[in-house]
ROGU-223689 format. One record per residue (C-alpha): residue in three letters; x, y, z. Coordinates in steps of 0.5 Angstrom, whole numbers, plus 500, padded with zeros to 3 digits. Layout:
! residues N
ALAXYZ/...
! end
This chain:
! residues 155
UNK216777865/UNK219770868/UNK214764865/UNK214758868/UNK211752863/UNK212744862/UNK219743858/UNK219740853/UNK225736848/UNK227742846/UNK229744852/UNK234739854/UNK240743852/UNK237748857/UNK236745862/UNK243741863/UNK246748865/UNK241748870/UNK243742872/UNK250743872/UNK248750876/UNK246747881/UNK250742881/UNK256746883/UNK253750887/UNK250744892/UNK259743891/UNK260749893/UNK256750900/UNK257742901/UNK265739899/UNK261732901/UNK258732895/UNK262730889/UNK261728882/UNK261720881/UNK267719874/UNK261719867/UNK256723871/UNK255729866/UNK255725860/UNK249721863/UNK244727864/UNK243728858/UNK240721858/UNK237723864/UNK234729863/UNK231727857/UNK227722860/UNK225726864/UNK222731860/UNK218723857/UNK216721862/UNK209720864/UNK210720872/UNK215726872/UNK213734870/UNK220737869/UNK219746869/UNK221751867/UNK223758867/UNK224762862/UNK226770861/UNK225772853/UNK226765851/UNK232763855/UNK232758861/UNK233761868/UNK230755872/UNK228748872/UNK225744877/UNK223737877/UNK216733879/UNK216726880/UNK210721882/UNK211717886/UNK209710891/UNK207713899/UNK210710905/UNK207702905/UNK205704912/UNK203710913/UNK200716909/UNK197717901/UNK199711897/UNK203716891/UNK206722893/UNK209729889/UNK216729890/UNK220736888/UNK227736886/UNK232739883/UNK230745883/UNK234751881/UNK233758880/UNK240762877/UNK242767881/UNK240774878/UNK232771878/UNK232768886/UNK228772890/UNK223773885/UNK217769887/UNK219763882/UNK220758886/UNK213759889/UNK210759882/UNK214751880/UNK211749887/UNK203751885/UNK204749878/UNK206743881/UNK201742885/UNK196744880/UNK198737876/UNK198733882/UNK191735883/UNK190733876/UNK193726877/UNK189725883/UNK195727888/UNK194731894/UNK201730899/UNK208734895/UNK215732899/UNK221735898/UNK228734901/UNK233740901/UNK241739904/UNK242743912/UNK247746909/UNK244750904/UNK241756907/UNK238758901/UNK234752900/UNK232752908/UNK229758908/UNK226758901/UNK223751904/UNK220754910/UNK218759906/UNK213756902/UNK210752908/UNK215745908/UNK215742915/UNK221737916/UNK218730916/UNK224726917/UNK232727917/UNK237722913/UNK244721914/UNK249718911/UNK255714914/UNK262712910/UNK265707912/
! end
């Protein structure tokens, strides 16, 4: 049985590989996304932070006593013009192959509702790349409707 539960320190070892994972997998679907030089050697920083941080819930899946999952929830400021004043925001999220399709993605989601709730927030965003269709589907899935698009021009 998967449990998913709050990280904690002893996890970031952990949850790392799951960012590479996905990480790589984001790659693969989307040769746009490439790693900035130094990138790897900063998340450890990041994650544990993360994992610190007050205004952030960093989940995780775990099938006897390994990391098969992560996602990642963070407080944050609404629109100034429209909308609650602090929003969820999920992301990151990452379910390693041999566990997709078995609902987890669902349950990050409730138990990220269930501590905005207790933090007095009622609104979650989420983003997801157009060429993920895995992401697009799960997305959907779940009851997310596309808000906004952003785009990205080089130059």
């Amino acid at each position: 049985m998967i449990k998913i539960r709050k990280a904690n320190i002893s996890d970031v070892e952990s949850l790392f590989r799951c960012h590479d994972y996905f990480m790589e997998h984001h790659i693969k679907r989307d040769k746009r996304f490439t790693l900035k030089t130094g990138a790897k050697e900063k998340w450890i920083d990041q994650i544990t932070e993360s994992v610190k941080d007050p205004c952030t819930l960093v989940l995780a899946a775990e099938n006897q006593s390994v990391i098969v999952g992560c996602a990642y929830v963070i407080i944050r400021k609404g629109a100034i013009d429209f909308g609650p004043e602090k929003i969820g925001y999920l992301c990151d999220v990452y379910v390693g192959p041999d566990f997709r399709r078995q609902g987890i993605a669902r349950r990050f989601l409730l138990f990220a509702q269930e501590w905005l709730r207790e933090n007095g927030i009622n609104t979650i965003e989420a983003s997801w790349s157009p060429n993920s269709t895995e992401a697009a589907h799960t997305w959907s899935a779940l009851g997310f409707i596309p808000l906004s698009v952003s785009g990205q021009l080089k130059f």
